[in-house]
C-alpha positions in Angstrom: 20.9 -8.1 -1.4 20.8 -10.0 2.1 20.0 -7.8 5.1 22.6 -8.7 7.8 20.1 -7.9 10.4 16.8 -9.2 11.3 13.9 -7.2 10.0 10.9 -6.2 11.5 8.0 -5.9 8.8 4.7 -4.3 10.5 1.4 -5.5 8.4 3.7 -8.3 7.0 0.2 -10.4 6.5 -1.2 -7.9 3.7 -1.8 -8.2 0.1 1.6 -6.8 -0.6 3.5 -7.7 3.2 3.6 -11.1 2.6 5.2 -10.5 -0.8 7.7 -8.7 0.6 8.2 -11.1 3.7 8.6 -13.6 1.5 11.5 -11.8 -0.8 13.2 -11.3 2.4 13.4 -14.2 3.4 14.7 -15.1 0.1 17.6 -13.0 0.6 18.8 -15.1 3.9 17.0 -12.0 6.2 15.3 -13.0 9.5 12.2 -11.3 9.6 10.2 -10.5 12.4 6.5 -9.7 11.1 4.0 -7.7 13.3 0.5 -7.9 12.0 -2.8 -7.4 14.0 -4.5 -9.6 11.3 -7.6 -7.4 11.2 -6.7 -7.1 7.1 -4.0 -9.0 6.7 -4.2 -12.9 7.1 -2.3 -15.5 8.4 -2.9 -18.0 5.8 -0.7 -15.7 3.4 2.3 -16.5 5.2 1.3 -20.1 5.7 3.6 -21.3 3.0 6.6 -19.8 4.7 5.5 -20.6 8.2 7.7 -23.8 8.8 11.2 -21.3 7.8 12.9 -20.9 11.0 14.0 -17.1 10.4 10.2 -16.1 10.2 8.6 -14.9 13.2 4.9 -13.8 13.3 3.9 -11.7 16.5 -0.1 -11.2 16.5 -0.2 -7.8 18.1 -1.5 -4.4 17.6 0.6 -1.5 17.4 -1.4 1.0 19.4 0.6 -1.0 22.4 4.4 -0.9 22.3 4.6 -3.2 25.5 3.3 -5.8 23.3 5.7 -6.0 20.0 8.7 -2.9 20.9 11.3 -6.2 21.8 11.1 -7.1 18.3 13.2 -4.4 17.3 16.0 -5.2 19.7 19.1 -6.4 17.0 16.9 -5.4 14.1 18.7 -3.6 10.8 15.1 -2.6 9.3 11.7 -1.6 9.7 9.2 -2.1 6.6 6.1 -0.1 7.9 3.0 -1.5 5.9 0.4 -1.5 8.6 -2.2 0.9 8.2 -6.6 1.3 8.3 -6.7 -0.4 4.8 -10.5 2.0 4.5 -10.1 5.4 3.1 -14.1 5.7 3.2 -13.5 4.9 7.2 -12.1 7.4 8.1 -15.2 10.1 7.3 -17.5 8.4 9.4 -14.3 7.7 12.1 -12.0 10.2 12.1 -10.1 9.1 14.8 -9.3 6.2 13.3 -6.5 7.4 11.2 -4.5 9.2 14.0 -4.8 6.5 15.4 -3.8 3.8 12.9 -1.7 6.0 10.3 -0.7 8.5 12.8 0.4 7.9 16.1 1.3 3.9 15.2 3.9 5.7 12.7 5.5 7.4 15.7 5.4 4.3 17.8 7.4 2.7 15.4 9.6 5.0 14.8 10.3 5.6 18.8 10.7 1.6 19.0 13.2 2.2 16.0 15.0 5.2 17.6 15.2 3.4 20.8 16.4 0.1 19.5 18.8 1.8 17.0 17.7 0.6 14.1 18.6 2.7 11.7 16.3 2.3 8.7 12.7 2.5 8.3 10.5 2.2 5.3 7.3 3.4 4.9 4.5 2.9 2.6 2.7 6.0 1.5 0.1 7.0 -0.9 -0.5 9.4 -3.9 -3.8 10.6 -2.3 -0.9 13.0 -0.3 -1.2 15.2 -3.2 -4.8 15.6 -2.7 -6.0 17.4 -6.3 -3.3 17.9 -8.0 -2.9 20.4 -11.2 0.0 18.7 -12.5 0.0 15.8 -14.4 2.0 13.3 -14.0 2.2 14.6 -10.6 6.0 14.9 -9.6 7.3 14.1 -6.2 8.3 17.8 -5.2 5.2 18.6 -6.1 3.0 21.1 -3.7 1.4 22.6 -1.3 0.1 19.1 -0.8 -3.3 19.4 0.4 -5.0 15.7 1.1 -8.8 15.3 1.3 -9.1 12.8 3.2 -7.9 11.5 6.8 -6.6 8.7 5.3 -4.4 11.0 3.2 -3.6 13.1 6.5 -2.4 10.6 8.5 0.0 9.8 5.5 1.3 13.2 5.0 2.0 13.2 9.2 3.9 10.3 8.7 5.7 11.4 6.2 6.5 14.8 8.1 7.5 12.6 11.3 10.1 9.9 8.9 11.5 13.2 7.9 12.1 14.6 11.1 13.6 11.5 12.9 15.7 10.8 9.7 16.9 14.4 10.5 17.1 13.9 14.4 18.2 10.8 15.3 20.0 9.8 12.1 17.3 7.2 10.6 17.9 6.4 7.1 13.7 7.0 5.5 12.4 5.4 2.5 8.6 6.4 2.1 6.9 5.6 -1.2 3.6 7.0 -2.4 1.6 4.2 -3.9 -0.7 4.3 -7.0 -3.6 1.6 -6.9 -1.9 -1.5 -5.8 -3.5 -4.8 -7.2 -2.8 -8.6 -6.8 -4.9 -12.0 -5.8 -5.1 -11.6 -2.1 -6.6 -7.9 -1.9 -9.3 -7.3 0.5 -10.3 -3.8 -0.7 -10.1 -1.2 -3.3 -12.7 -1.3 -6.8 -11.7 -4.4 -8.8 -12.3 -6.5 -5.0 -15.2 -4.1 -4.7 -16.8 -4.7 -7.4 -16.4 -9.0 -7.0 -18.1 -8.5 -3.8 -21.0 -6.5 -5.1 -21.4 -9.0 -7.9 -21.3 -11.7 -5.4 -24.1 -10.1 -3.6 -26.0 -9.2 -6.9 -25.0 -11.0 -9.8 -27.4 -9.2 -12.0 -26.6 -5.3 -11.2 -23.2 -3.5 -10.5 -23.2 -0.1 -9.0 -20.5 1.8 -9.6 -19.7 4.9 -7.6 -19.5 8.3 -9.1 -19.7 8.8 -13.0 -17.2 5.9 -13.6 -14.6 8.4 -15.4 -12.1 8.5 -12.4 -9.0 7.6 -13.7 -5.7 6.2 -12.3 -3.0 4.0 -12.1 -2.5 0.6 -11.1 0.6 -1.3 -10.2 0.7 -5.1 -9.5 1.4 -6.0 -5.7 4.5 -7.6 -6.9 6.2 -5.1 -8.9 5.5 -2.7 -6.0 7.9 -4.6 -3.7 10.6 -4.9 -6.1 10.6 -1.2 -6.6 10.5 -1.0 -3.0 13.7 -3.1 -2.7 15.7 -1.4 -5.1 14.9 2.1 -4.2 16.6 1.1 -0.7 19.4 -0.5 -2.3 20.1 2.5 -4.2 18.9 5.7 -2.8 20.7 6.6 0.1 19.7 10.4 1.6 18.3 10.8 4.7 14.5 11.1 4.0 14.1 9.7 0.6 10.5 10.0 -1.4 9.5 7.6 -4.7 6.2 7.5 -6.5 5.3 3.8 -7.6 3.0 3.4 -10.4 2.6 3.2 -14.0 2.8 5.1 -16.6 -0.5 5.5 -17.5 -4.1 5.2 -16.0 -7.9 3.1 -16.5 -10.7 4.5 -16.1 -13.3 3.3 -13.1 -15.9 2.7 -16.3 -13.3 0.5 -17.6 -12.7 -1.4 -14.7 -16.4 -2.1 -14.6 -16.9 -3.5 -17.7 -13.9 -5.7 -17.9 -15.6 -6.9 -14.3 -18.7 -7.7 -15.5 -17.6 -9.1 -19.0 -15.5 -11.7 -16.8 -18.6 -12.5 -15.0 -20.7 -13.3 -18.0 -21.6 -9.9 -18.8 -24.9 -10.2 -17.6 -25.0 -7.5 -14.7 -26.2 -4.3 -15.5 -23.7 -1.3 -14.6 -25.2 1.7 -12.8 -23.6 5.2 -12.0 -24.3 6.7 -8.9 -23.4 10.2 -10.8 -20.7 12.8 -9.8 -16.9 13.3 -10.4 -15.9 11.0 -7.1 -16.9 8.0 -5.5 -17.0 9.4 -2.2 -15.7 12.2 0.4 -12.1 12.4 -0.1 -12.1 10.1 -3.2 -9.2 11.8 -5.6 -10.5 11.1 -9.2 -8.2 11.9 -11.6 -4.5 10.4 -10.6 -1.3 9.9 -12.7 2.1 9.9 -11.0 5.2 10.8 -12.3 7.5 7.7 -12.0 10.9 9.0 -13.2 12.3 9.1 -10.2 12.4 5.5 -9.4 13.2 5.1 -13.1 16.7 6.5 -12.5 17.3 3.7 -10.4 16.4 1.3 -13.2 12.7 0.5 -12.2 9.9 0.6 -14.6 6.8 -1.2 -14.4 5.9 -4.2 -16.6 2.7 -4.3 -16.9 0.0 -0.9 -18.0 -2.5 -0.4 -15.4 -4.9 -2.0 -18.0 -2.9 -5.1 -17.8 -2.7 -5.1 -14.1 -6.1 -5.1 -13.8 -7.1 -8.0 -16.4 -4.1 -10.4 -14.5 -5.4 -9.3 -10.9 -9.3 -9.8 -12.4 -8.3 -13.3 -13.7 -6.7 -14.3 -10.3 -9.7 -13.2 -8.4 -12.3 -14.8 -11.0 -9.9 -18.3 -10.1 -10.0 -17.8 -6.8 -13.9 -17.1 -6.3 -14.2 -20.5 -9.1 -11.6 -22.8 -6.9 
């Protein structure tokens, strides 16, 4: 469906912005991207640079005088940007408040006073921190994060929810699984490319390698996206993405190193998470979004072989 209004899409230069950009402006949408380019990359947006309705504003959102006249006239806000690090923000914490945080409220003050009236946000399943329930539901609770990553997220959340409340904002947040695709610059599978890039002949893998979760490709993560704000209309409105079903960190390390010859030796650092604030069991329960008529294509298995294929291409080209 067209958006009659322009859109503004914050981190539209990520792994999974520039998907989404590019679905906009599919639809007919103008679509005004605000990226800082510290993760994201211009080059992703390269082949739609020459399409008049795309705008790309280099600017940081921790200043509003910079970027806050891109929401004059706008219909929508997609709000990807975000520290793309989990493991950052231990050795930083401010970095989260900072980047997850208080950016979230800057965008949603620009929204409020530009009156635009939707904003969508992307979220993660590490708001749940450990859950006991598996797969873990959306109304699930208390949620408890472990991580400042995780922290910042569940603020945001908590702020959508009150502006959607106050000021009539129509809120979409979604609470990712693993997201995977070809132009990732973090997370294991990338992880472990750059490790073996660095040491073809050993891989370490951190923690005992049984962490388990779900992965969901970059593109099917936007076209839930979509549909969910097509379809679900409340004020504040919450949606796991994921799959149905979960691999294993081990797993991921030996399809890894089988695709690299098999040569490299795989070694466990030991313990039940990779790091502080690493959630190691994860499994989200997807039938939410399913009511809308969304379901995933692809296991988490075979999200990971595609997304290790385009990666071994990419490294090879």
């Amino acid at each position: 469906m067209a958006e009659l209004r322009p859109v503004v899409v914050t981190g539209g230069a990520g792994a999974i912005g520039h998907l989404l950009v590019e679905r906009l402006l599919a639809t007919g949408a103008e679509v005004r991207v605000i990226d800082n380019l510290s993760s994201g990359r211009a080059e992703h947006l390269a082949a739609m640079r020459e399409n008049p309705r795309l705008r790309l504003i280099a600017a940081d959102l921790r200043e509003p005088s910079r970027y806050a006249d891109e929401f004059r006239g706008a219909g929508a806000v997609w709000h990807l940007a975000a520290n793309p690090d989990i493991r950052l923000g231990t050795s930083n914490p401010s970095v989260d408040l900072e980047q997850g945080t208080m950016t979230t409220f800057r965008v949603l003050e620009a929204a409020r006073t530009h009156d635009v009236r939707s904003v969508r946000f992307s979220s993660s399943s590490v708001v749940y921190g450990y859950p006991t329930v598996f797969p873990t539901p959306e109304n699930y609770g208390p949620l408890l994060p472990q991580s400042q990553y995780g922290a910042a997220k569940l603020a945001s959340e908590a702020l959508l929810s009150a502006f959607a409340h106050s000021y009539g904002i129509e809120a979409h947040m979604f609470r990712f699984a693993n997201i995977v695709g070809p132009r990732m610059t973090h997370g294991v599978i990338y992880d472990f490319f750059e490790k073996l890039r660095r040491e073809p002949t050993r891989l370490e893998v951190l923690g005992d390698g049984r962490q388990a979760k779900s992965y969901l490709r970059t593109e099917e993560c936007v076209e839930a996206m979509i549909l969910a704000t097509e379809r679900a209309h409340a004020p504040a409105n919450v949606f796991n993405l994921g799959t149905a079903d979960r691999i294993s960190v081990r797993e991921i390390a030996e399809k890894v190193v089988a695709a690299h010859g098999g040569r490299a030796r795989i070694e466990y650092t030991g313990g039940t998470t990779g790091w502080v604030g690493d959630i190691p069991q994860q499994l989200l329960a997807v039938d939410r979004i399913g009511a809308l008529g969304w379901t995933a294509k692809r296991t988490s298995a075979e999200a990971v072989d595609l997304t290790i294929a385009e990666l071994l291409r990419g490294r090879v080209a």
